[in-house]
C-alpha positions as CSV (number, residue, x, y, z in Angstrom):
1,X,-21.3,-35.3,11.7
2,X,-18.9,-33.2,10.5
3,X,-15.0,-33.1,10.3
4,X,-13.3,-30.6,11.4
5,X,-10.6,-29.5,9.2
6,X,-6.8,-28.4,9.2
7,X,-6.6,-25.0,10.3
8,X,-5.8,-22.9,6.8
9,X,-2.0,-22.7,8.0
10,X,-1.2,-26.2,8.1
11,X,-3.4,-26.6,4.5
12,X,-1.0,-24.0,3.0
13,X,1.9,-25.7,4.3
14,X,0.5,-29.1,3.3
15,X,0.4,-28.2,-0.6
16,X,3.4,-26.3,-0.7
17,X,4.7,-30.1,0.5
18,X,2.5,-31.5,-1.9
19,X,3.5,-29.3,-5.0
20,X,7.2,-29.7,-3.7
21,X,7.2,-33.7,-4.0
22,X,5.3,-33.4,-7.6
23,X,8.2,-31.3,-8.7
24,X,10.5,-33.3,-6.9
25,X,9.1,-36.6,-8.4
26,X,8.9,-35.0,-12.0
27,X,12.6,-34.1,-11.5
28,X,14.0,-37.6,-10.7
29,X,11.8,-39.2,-13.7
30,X,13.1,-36.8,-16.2
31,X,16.4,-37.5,-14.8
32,X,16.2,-41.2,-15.1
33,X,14.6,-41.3,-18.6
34,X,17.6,-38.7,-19.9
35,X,20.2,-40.8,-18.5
36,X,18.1,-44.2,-19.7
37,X,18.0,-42.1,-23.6
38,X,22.0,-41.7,-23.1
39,X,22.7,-45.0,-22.4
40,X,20.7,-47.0,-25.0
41,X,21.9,-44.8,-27.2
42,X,26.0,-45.4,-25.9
43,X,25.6,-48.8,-26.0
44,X,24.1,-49.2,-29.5
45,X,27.0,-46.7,-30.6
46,X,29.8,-48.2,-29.2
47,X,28.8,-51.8,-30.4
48,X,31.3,-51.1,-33.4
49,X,34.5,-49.8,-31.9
50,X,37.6,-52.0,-32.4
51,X,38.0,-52.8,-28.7
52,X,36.1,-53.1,-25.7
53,X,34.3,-49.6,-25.1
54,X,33.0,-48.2,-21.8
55,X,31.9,-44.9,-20.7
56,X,31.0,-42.6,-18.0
57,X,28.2,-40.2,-18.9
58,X,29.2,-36.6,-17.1
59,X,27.0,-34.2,-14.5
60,X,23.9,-33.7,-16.2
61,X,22.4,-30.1,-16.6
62,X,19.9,-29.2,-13.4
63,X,17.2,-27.7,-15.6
64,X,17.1,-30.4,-17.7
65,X,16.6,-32.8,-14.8
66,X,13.9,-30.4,-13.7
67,X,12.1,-30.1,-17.3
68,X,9.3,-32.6,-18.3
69,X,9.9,-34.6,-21.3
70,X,7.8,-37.6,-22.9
71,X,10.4,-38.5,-25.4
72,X,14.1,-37.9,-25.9
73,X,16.6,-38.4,-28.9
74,X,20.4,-38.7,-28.2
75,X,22.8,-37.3,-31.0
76,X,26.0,-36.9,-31.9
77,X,27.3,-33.2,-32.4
78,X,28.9,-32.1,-36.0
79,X,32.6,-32.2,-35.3
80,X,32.0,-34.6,-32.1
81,X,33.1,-37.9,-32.2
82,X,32.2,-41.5,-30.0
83,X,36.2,-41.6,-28.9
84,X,37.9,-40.2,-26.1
85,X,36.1,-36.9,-23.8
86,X,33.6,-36.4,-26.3
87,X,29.7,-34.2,-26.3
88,X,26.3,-36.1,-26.9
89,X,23.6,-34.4,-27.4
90,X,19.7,-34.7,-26.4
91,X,17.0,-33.3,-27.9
92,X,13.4,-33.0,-26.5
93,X,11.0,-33.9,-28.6
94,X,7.7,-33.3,-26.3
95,X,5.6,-31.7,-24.3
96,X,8.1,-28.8,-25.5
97,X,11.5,-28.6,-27.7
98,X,14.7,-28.5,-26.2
99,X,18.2,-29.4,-26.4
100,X,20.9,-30.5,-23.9
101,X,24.6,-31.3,-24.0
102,X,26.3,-33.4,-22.0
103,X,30.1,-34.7,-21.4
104,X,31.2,-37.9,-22.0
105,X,34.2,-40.2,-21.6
106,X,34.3,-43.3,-23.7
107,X,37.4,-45.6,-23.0
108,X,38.0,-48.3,-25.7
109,X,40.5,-50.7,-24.8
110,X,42.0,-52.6,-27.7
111,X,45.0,-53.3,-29.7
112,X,46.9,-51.6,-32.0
113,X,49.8,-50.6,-34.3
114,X,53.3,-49.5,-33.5
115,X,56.0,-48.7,-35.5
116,X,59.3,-51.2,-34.6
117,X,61.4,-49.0,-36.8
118,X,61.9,-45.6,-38.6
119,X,59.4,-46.1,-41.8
120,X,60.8,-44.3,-44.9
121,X,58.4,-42.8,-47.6
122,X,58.1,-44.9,-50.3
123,X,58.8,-48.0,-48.4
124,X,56.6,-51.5,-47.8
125,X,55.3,-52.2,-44.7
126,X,56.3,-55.6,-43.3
127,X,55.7,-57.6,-40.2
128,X,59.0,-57.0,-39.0
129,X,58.1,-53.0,-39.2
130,X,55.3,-53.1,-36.6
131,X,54.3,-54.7,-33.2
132,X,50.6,-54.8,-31.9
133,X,50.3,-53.0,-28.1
134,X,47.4,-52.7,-25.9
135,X,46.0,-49.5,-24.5
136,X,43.2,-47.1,-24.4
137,X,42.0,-46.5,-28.2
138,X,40.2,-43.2,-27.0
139,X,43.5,-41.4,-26.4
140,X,44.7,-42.1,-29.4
141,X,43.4,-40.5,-33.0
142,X,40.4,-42.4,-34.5
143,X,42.5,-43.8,-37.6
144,X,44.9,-45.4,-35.8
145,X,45.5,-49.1,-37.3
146,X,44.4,-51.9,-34.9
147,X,44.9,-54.5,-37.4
148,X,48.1,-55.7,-38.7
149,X,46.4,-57.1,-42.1
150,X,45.8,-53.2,-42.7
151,X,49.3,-52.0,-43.2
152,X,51.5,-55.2,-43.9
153,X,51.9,-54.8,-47.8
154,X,50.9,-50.6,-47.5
155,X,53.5,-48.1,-48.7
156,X,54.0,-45.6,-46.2
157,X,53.1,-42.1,-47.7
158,X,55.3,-40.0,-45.0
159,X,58.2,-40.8,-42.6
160,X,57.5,-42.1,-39.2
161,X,59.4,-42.3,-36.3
162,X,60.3,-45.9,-34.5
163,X,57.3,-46.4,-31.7
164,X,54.9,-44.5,-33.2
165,X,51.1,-45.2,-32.9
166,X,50.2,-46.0,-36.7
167,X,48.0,-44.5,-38.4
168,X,46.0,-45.0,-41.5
169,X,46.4,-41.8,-43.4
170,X,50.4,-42.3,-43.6
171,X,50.0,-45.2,-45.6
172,X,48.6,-46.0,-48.9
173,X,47.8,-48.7,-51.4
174,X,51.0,-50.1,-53.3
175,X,51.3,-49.2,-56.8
176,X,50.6,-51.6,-59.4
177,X,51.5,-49.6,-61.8
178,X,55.3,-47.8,-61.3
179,X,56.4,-44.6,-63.5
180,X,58.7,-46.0,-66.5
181,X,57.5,-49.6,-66.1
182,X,56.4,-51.0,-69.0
183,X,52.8,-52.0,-69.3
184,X,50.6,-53.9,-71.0
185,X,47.5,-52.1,-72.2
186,X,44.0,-53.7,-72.7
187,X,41.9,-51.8,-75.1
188,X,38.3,-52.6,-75.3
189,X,35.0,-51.9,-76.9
190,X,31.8,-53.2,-77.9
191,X,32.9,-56.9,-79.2
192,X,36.6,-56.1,-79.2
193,X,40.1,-56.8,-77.3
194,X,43.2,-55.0,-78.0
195,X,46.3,-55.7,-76.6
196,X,49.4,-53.2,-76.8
197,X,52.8,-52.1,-74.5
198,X,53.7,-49.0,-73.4
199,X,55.8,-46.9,-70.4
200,X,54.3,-45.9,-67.3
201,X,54.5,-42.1,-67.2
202,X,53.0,-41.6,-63.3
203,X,52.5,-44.3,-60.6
204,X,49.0,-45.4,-59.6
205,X,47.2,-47.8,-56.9
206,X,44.6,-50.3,-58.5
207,X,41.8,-48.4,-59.5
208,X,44.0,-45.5,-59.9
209,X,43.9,-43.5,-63.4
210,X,47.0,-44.2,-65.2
211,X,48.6,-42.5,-68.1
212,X,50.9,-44.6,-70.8
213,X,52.7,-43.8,-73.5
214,X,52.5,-46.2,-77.0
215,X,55.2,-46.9,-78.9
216,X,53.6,-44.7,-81.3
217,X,54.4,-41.6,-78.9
218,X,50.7,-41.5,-78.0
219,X,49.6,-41.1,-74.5
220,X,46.5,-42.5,-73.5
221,X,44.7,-42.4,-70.0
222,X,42.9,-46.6,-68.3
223,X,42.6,-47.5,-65.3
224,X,45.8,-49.5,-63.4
225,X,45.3,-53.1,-62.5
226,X,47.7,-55.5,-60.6
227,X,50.3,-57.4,-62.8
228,X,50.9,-53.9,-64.9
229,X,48.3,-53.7,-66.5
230,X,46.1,-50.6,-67.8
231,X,42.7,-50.8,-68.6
232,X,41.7,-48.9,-71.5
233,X,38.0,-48.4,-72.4
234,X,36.6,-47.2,-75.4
């Protein structure tokens, strides 16, 4: 017996509708695996950002939707960073190689530093200097301090204004070691110990290089410890 078939119209139109949904289906698999590769990789990244993090992954690019891939790797741009409206990047690694960009807002909400009062250079951070406030990390820079152990103690390197995010870079280490203190000066060497004074002639932070003057008149550089001391090795 035999069965007649579609008349050759109806087959053309039935495999443009077959070739149609084959793209179509490619499309939406290519589209779920990118967005699956962005969001493992955002939620392994964020893991470590002082605050809750979130973020909305922008309109992905239509030819990438479109293009087959077996295996994607999410990265982050040079110059791009996991804060605020940010770029990731996706690279195809298979059947062919190619790259994508895509938008990205990542919200961290968390705590951190403001300034209570005008901070002077030179001067000691204290608890009555700062307050902690609550907000969106992602608007602000990405060395802003969100602990207060990080700055009480700090000397603030350059004046800031009273309610002022605070940031790291404006503060540094105190100095263990002051220019014109007088120090104490460790000398020491295979199976020896010398102990001798001397003035300060710069300030330094512990670990800092320090330069003192002897008695003597000579100046020798060691490394500045807490308690005034310079290390002197030989």
């Amino acid at each position: 017996m035999r069965i007649p078939q579609a008349p050759k119209p109806r087959r053309q139109l039935l495999c443009l509708l077959l070739v149609l949904l084959a793209t179509f289906s490619a499309g939406v698999l290519a589209q779920a695996s990118l967005s699956a590769a962005l969001d493992q990789y955002l939620r392994v990244q964020t893991q470590g950002l002082p605050g809750k993090a979130s973020y909305t992954v922008g309109r992905l690019d239509q030819q990438a939707q479109a293009a087959p891939c077996n295996a994607f790797e999410p990265f982050l741009p040079q110059g791009s960073r996991l804060w605020g409206r940010t770029t990731i990047g996706v690279r195809c690694l298979a059947p062919s190689a190619w790259t994508v960009y895509v938008p990205v807002q990542i919200k961290v909400a968390g705590n951190y530093l403001v300034t209570a009062r005008q901070l002077r250079p030179g001067q000691i951070v204290s608890a009555a200097d700062v307050f902690t406030q609550n907000g969106d990390l992602g608007t602000l820079p990405a060395n802003v301090v969100t602990e207060t152990a990080q700055a009480i103690g700090m000397t603030v390197r350059n004046g800031v204004a009273a309610g002022q995010p605070l940031r790291s870079d404006l503060l540094t280490a105190p100095w263990v070691v002051q220019q014109g203190q007088s120090v104490k000066l460790l000398s020491s060497g295979a199976g020896f110990t010398v102990s001798n004074e001397g003035k300060a002639l710069n300030n330094a932070t512990d670990g800092q290089i320090a330069q003192v003057r002897t008695s003597s008149g000579q100046v020798v550089s060691g490394v500045a410890r807490p308690g005034g001391i310079v290390e002197v090795a030989y």
